[in-house]
PALO-411683 format. One record per residue (C-alpha): x, y, z; residue number from 1; residue in three letters. Coordinates in Angstrom, 1 decimal, padded with zeros to 4 digits. Layout:
N
        x        y        z   milo   torke
        X        Y        Z    NUM     ala
...
This chain:
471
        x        y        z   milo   torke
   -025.6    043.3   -024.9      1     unk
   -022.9    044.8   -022.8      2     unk
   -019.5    042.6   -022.5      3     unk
   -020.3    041.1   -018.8      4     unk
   -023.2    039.9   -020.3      5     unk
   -021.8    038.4   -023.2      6     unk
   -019.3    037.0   -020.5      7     unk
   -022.0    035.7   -018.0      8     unk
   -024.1    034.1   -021.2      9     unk
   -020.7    032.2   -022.3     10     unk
   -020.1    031.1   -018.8     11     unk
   -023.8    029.8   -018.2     12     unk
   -024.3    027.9   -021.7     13     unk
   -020.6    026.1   -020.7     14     unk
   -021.9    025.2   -017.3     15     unk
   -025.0    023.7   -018.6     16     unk
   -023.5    021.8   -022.2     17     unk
   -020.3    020.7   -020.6     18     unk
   -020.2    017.2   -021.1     19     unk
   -017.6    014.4   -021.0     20     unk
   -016.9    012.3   -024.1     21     unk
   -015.5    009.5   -022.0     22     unk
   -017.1    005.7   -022.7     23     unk
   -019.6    004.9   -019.9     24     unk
   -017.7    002.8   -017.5     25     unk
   -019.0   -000.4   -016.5     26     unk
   -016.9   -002.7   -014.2     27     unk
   -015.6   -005.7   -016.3     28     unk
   -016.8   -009.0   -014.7     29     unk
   -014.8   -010.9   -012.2     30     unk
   -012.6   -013.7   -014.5     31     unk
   -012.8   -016.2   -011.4     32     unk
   -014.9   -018.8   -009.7     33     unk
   -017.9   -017.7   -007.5     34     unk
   -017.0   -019.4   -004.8     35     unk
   -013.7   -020.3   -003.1     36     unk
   -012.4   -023.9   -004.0     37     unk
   -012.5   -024.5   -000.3     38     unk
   -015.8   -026.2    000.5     39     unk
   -015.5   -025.6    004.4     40     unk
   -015.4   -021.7    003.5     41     unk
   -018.4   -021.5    001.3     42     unk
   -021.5   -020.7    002.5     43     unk
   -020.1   -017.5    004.8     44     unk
   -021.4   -014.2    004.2     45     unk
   -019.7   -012.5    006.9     46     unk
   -015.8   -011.4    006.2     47     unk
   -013.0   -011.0    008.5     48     unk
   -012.4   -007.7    006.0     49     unk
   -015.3   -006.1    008.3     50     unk
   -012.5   -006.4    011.5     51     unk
   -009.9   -004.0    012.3     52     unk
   -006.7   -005.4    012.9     53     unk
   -007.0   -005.0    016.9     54     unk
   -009.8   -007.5    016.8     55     unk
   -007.4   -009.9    015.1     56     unk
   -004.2   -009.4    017.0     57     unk
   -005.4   -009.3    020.7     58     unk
   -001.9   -010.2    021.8     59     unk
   -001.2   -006.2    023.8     60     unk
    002.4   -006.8    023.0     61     unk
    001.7   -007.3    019.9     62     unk
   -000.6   -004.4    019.1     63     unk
    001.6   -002.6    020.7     64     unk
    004.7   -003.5    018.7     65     unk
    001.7   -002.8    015.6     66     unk
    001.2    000.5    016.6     67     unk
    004.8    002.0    016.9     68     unk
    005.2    000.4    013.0     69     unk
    002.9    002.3    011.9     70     unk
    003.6    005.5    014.1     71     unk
    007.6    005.0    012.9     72     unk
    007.8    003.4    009.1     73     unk
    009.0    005.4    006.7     74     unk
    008.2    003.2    003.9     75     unk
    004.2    004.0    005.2     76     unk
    005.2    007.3    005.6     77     unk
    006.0    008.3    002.1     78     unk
    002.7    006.0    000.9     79     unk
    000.9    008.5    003.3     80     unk
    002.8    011.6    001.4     81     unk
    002.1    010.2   -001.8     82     unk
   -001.6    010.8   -001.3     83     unk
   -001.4    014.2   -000.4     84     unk
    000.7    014.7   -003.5     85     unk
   -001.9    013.2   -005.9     86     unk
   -004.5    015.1   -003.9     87     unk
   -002.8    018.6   -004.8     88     unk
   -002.5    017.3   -008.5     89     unk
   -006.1    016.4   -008.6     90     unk
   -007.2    020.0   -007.3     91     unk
   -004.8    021.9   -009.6     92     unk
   -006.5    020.1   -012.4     93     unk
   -009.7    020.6   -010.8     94     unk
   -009.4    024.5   -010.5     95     unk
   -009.3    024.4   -014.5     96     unk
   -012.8    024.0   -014.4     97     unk
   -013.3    028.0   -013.1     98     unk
   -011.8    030.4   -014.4     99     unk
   -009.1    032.3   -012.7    100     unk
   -009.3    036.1   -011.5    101     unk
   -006.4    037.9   -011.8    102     unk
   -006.3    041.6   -010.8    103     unk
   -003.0    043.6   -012.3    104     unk
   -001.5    047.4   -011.6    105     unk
    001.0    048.5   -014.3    106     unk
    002.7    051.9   -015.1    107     unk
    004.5    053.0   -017.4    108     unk
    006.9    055.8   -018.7    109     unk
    008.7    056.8   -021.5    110     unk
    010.1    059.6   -023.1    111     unk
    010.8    059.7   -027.0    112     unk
    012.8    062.6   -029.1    113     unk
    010.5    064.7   -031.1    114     unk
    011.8    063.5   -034.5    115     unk
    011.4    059.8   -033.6    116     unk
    007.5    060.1   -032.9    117     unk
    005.0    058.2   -035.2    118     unk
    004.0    061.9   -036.4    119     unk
    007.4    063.8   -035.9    120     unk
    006.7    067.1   -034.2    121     unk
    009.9    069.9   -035.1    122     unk
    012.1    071.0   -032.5    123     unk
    015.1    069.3   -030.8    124     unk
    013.3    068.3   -027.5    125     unk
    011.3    065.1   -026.4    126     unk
    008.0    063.3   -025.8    127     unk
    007.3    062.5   -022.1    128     unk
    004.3    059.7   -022.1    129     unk
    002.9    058.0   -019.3    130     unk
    000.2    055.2   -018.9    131     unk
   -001.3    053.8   -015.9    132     unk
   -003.6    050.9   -015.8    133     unk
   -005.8    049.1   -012.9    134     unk
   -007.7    045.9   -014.1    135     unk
   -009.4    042.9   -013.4    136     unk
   -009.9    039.7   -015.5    137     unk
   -009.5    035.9   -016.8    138     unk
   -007.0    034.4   -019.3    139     unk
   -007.8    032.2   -021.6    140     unk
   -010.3    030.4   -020.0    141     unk
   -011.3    027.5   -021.7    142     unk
   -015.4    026.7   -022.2    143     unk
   -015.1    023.1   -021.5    144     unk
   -018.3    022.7   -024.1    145     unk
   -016.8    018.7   -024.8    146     unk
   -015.7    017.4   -021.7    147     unk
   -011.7    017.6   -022.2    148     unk
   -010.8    019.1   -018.7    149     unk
   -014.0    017.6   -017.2    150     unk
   -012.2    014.5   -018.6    151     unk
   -008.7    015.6   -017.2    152     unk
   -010.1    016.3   -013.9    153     unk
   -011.9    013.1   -013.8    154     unk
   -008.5    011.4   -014.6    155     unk
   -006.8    013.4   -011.9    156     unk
   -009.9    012.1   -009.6    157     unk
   -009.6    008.1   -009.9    158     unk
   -005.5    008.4   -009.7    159     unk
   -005.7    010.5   -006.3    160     unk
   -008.3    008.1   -005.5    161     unk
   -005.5    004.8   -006.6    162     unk
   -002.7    006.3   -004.7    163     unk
   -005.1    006.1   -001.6    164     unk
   -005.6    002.2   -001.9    165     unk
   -002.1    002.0   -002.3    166     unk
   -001.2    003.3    000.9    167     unk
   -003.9    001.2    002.5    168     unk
   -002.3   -001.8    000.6    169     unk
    001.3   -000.5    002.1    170     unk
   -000.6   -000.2    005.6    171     unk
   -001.6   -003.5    005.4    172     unk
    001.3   -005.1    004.6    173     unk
    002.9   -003.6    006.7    174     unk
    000.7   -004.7    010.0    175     unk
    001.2   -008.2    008.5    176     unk
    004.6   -007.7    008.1    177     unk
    005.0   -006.9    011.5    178     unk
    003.3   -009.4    012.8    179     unk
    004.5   -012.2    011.2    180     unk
    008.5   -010.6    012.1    181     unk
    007.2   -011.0    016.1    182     unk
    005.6   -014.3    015.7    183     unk
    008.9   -015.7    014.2    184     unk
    011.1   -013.7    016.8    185     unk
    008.6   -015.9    019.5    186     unk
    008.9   -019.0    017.5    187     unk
    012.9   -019.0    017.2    188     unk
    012.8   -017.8    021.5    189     unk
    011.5   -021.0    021.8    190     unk
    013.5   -023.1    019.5    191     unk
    016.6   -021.1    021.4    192     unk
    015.2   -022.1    025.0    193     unk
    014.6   -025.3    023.7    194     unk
    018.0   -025.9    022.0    195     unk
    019.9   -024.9    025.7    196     unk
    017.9   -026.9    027.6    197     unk
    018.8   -030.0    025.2    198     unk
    022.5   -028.7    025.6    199     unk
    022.2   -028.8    029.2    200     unk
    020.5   -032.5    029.3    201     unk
    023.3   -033.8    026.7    202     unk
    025.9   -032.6    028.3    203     unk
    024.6   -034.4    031.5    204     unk
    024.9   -037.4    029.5    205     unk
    027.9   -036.9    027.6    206     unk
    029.9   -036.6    030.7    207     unk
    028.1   -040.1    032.4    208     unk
    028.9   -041.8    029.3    209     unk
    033.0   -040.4    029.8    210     unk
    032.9   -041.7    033.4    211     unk
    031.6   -045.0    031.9    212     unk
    034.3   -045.0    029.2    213     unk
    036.8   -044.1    031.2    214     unk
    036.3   -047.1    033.9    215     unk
    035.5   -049.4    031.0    216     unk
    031.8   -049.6    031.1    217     unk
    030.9   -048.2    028.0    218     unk
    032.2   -048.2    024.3    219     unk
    033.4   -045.5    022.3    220     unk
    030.8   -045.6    019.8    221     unk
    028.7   -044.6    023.2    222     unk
    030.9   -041.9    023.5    223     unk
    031.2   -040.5    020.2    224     unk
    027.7   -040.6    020.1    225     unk
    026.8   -038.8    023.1    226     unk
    029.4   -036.4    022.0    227     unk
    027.6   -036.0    018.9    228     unk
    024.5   -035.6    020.3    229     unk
    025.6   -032.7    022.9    230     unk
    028.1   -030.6    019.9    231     unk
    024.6   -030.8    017.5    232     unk
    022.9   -029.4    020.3    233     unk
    025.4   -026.7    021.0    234     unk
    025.6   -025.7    017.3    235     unk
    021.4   -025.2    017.7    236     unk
    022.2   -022.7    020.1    237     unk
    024.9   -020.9    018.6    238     unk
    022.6   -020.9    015.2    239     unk
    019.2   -019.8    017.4    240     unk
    021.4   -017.4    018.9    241     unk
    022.3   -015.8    015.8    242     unk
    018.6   -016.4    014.6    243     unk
    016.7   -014.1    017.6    244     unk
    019.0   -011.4    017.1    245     unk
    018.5   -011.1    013.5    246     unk
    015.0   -011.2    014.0    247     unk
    015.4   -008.4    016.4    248     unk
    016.7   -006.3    013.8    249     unk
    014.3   -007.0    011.1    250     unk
    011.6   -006.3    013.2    251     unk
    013.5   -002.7    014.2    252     unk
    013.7   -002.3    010.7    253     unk
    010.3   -002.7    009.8    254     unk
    008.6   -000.6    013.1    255     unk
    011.3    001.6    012.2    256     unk
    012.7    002.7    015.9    257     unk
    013.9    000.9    018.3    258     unk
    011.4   -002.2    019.8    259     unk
    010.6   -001.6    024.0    260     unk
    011.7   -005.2    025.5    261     unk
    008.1   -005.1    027.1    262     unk
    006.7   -004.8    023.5    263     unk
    009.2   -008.3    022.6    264     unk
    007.2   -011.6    022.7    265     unk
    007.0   -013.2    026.0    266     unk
    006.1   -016.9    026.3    267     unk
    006.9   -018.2    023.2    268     unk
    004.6   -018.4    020.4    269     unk
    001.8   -020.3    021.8    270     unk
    001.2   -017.6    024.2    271     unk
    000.3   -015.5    020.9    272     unk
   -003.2   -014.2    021.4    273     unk
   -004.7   -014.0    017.4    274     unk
   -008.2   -013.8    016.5    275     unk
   -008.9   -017.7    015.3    276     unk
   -012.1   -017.5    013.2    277     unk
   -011.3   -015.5    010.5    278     unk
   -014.1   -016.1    007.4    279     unk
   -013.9   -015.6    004.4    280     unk
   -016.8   -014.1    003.2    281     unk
   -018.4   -014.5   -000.4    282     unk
   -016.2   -013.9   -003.2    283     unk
   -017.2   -011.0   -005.3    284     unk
   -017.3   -008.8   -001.5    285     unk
   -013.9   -010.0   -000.2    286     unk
   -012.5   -009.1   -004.0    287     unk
   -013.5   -006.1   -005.2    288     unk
   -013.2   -004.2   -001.7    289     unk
   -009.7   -005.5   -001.4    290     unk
   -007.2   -001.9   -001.6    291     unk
   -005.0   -003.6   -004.3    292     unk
   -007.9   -004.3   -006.3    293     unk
   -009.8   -001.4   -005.7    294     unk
   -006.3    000.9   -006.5    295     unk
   -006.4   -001.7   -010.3    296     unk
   -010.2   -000.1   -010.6    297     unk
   -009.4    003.3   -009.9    298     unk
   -006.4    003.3   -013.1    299     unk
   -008.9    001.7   -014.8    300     unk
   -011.6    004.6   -014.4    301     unk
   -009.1    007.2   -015.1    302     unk
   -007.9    005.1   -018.0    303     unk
   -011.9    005.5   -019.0    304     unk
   -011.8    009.2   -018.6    305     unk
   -008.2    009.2   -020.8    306     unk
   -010.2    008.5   -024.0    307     unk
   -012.7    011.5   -023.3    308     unk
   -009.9    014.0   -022.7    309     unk
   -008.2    012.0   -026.6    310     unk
   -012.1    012.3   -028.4    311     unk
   -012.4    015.9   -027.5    312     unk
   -009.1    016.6   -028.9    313     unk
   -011.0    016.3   -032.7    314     unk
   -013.4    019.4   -031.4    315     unk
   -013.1    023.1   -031.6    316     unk
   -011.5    024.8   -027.9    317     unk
   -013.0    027.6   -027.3    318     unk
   -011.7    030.6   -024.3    319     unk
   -012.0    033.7   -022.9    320     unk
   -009.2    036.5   -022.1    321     unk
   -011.3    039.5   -020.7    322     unk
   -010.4    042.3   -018.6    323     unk
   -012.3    045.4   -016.6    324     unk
   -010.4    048.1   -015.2    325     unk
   -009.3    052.1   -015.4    326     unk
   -006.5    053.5   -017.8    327     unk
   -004.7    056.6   -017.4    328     unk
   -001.7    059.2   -018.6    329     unk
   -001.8    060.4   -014.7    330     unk
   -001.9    058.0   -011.7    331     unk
   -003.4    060.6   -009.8    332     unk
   -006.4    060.3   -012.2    333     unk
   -006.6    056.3   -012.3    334     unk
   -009.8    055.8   -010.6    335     unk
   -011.3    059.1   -011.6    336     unk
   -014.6    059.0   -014.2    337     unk
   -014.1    058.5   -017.9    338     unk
   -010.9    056.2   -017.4    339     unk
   -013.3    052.8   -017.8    340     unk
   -011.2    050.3   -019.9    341     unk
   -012.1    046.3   -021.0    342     unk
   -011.3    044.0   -023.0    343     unk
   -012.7    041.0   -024.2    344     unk
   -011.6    038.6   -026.3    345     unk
   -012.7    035.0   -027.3    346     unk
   -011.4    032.4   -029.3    347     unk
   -012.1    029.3   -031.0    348     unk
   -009.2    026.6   -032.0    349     unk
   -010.2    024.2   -035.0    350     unk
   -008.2    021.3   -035.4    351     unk
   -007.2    021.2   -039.2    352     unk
   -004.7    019.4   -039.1    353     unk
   -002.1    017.7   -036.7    354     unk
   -000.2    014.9   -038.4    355     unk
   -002.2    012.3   -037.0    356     unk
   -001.3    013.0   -033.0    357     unk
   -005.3    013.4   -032.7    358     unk
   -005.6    009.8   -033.6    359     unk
   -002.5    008.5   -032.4    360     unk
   -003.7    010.5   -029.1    361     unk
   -007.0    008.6   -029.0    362     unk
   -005.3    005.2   -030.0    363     unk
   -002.8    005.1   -027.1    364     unk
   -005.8    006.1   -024.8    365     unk
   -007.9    003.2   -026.1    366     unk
   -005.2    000.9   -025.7    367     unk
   -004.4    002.1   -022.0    368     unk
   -007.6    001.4   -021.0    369     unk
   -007.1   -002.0   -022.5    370     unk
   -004.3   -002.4   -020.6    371     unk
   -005.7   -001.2   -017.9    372     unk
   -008.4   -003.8   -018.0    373     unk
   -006.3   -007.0   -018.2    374     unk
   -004.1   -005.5   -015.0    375     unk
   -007.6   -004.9   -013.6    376     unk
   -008.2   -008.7   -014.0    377     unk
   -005.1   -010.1   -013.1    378     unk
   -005.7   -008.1   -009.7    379     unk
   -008.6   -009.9   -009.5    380     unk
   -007.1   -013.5   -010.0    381     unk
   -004.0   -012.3   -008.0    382     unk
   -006.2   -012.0   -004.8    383     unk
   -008.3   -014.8   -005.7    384     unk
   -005.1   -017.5   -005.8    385     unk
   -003.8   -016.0   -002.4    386     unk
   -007.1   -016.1   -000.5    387     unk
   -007.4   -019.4   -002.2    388     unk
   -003.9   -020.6   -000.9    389     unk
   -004.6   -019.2    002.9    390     unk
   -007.9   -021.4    002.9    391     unk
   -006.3   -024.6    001.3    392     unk
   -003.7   -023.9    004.8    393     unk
   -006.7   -023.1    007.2    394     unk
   -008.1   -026.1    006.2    395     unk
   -005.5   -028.8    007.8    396     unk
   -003.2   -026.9    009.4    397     unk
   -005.3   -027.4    012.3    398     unk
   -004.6   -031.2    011.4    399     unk
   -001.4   -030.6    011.2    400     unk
   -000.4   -029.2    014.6    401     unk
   -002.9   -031.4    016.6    402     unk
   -000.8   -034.1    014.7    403     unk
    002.5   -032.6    015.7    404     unk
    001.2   -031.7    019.0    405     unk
    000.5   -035.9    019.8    406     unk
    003.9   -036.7    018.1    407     unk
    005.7   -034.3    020.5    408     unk
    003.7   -036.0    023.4    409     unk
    004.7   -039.4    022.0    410     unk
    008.2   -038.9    021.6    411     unk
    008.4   -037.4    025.4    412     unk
    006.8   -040.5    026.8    413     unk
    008.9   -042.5    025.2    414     unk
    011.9   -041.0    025.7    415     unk
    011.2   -041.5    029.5    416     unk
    009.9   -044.7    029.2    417     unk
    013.3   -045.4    027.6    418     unk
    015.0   -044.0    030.4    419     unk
    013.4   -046.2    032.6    420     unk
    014.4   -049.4    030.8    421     unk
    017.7   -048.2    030.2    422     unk
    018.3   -047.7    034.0    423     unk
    017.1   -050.6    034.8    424     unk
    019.6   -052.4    032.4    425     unk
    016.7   -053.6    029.8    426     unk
    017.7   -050.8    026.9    427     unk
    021.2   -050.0    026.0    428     unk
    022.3   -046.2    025.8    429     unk
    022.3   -045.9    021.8    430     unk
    018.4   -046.8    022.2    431     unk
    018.2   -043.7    024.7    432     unk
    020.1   -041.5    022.7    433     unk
    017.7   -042.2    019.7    434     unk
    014.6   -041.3    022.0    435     unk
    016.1   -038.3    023.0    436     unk
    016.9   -037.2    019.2    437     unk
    014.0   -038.2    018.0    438     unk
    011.7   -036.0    021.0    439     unk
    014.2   -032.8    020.5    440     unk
    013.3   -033.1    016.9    441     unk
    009.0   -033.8    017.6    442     unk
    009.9   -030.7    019.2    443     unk
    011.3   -028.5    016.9    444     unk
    008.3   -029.6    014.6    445     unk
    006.1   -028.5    017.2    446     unk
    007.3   -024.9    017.6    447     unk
    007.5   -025.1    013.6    448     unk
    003.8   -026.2    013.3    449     unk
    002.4   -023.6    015.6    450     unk
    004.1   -020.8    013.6    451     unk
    002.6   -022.0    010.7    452     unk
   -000.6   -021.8    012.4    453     unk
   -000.8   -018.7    013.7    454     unk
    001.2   -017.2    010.5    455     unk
   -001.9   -018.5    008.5    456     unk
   -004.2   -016.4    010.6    457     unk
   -001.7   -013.5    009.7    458     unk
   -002.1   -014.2    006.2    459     unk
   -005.7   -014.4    006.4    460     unk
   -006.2   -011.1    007.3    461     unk
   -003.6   -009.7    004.4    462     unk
   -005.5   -011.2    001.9    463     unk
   -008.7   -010.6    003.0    464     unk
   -008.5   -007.0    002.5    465     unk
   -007.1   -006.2    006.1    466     unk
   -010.6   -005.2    007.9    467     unk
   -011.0   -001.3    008.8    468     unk
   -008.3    000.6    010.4    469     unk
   -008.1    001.0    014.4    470     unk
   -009.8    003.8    016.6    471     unk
């Protein structure tokens, strides 16, 4: 049997017993309830983690603001080059699987004295030799007859495959992030509106209650409490103030360029267009399709394919150095007939002995995927407790802001009401004053509760696995 033969039979009988000595994997069950602890969101099949995030945040402004975050971040961007770096990683360790062709052109001359060659010739002069060689061939190619690079590669696989998740996780977040820094830009706009125009009203009164004082008509605690009133009211807007432009600049520092004023929310925060039904979906779907989670199952698969690359390390490594080519003395004559040279030379590694780092090897793969298992499972309960948590909210914050929303329109009435009686001599001016704290502060509760609403909806989609990215 000539030597490409011998070659070609190796190759074949590696192709066809190449196996992997990995454990079969089997995806550990879920270590949480089967359905969420809120009743009102049992029952659903469908999952706001089929919706991209468009269909969530409707608000153009919004999506807008969305889309130059994820055009600009850098943070993303670096997620985004960490993938490509874990795909190059996972083809180099791929390409082990074939062998690799080099082809090689050497020459070589040398001259030697007479006296100093193997069978010294007399005279005083010297030996000119010259060699020429054209070849082609593999280097230690390894037969991957028990699985270790198939093992390797597999590894490479499900960690290329984790860094992926990751940077949808990072997208994710990142939408979220973004939205919830232009909802609370919206919500503080309004507190700030609202904060001047109390100024402006309390101001109004502070200076009828210094005409009163002044002719005797009112008391000083009058006074000092409409002066109160009007320099808490001023300190709102100075804080407020402060408030938007900070928000400004976290939201600039999370789209990463500078935000278009028609891209800044306009209307305050109830004019927020967000996607209100948002389901949940049943568990075990909404879980395991979840980017953290599914970046947890991918280290745990490559943890998997750790131990076949470990068990394969107790078997005998077999490879190939071979090459096919023309050698020479002239390099006129390289390629002429009768200069055929090859080589070809296999060998076979037995592990005798290693101090133990074969075992230790396989123990610390063993105990990775252990590890890799509980981290596996505390994704799972990780996402479980937040979509949990955003569901407990859904559940009454409706309740909550329809409740705010009547105390708001409770307080306004009867601060007029008040104003009525009190110019009309029936209520004093401390009695007004109290109306008037007590609407500016339904108020601020309002604006408060209606973040909160619309946050949860923000939430909601995080947690739910974030839907399927935009067209």
């Amino acid at each position: 049997m000539s030597h490409r033969k011998s070659v070609f039979v190796l190759l074949a009988a590696s192709a066809l017993t190449a196996c992997t000595m990995a454990p079969k994997y089997e995806r550990p069950a879920l270590p949480v309830a089967t359905t969420w602890p809120t009743a009102s969101a049992n029952g659903q099949t469908a999952s706001a983690g089929d919706l991209s995030w468009r269909q969530v945040f409707e608000d153009t402004r919004l999506a807008g603001t969305i889309d130059l975050a994820l055009a600009n971040s850098r943070d993303l961007r670096v997620a985004v080059l960490n993938i490509e770096r874990a795909r190059a990683t996972y083809r180099i360790q791929r390409a082990a699987l074939l062998p690799t062709v080099n082809g090689a052109l050497s020459g070589t001359k040398s001259e030697t004295p007479l006296g100093a060659t193997p069978f010294p010739i007399g005279g005083t002069g010297s030996l000119e030799i010259e060699n020429y060689n054209a070849n082609v061939g593999i280097t230690a190619y390894e037969l991957d007859i028990f699985g270790r690079v198939r093992s390797l590669k597999d590894q490479a696989l499900n960690s290329y495959l984790a860094t992926e998740q990751t940077a949808r996780t990072a997208q994710i977040s990142l939408i979220a992030e973004t939205a919830n820094a232009w909802l609370t830009l919206a919500a503080d706009q309004d507190l700030l509106t609202l904060a001047k125009d109390t100024l402006k009203s309390r101001e109004g009164s502070l200076s009828l209650a210094q005409r009163q004082f002044d002719v005797g008509a009112a008391s000083q605690l009058n006074l000092r409490t409409s002066q109160t009133l009007a320099e808490t009211a001023r300190s709102d807007v100075a804080t407020y103030a402060a408030q938007v432009e900070r928000d400004k600049n976290a939201l600039r520092l999370l789209v990463g360029a500078e935000v278009p004023a028609n891209l800044l929310p306009a209307g305050g925060v109830i004019a927020a267009q967000i996607l209100a039904d948002l389901p949940a979906g049943v568990t075990s779907d909404v879980l395991t399709r979840r980017p953290d989670v599914l970046a947890a199952e991918h280290a745990l698969m490559g943890a998997n394919a750790n131990i076949g690359a470990a068990r394969a390390a107790f078997f005998p490594r077999i490879s190939l150095t071979g090459s096919y080519g023309s050698a020479s003395a002239d390099l006129d004559g390289l390629f002429k007939s009768g200069t055929k040279a090859w080589s070809f030379t296999p060998s076979i590694t037995l592990p005798i002995f290693a101090g133990g780092a074969n075992k230790a090897g396989l123990d610390s793969a063993k105990a990775g995927q252990k590890i890799a298992v509980a981290t596996y499972e505390k994704a799972v309960q990780t996402a479980f407790r937040e979509v949990a948590d955003a569901l407990a909210t859904q559940a009454t914050i409706g309740d909550r802001l329809a409740a705010q929303e009547r105390l708001a329109a409770a307080a306004v009435d009867t601060a007029r009401l008040t104003k009525l009686r009190y110019d009309r001599g029936v209520d004093s001016s401390l009695v007004l004053l109290d109306a008037q704290r007590t609407q500016y502060s339904a108020q601020q509760g309002l604006i408060n509760a209606r973040l909160a609403w619309v946050s949860n909806r923000v939430t909601l989609y995080k947690v739910l696995g974030g839907g399927a990215a935009a067209k």
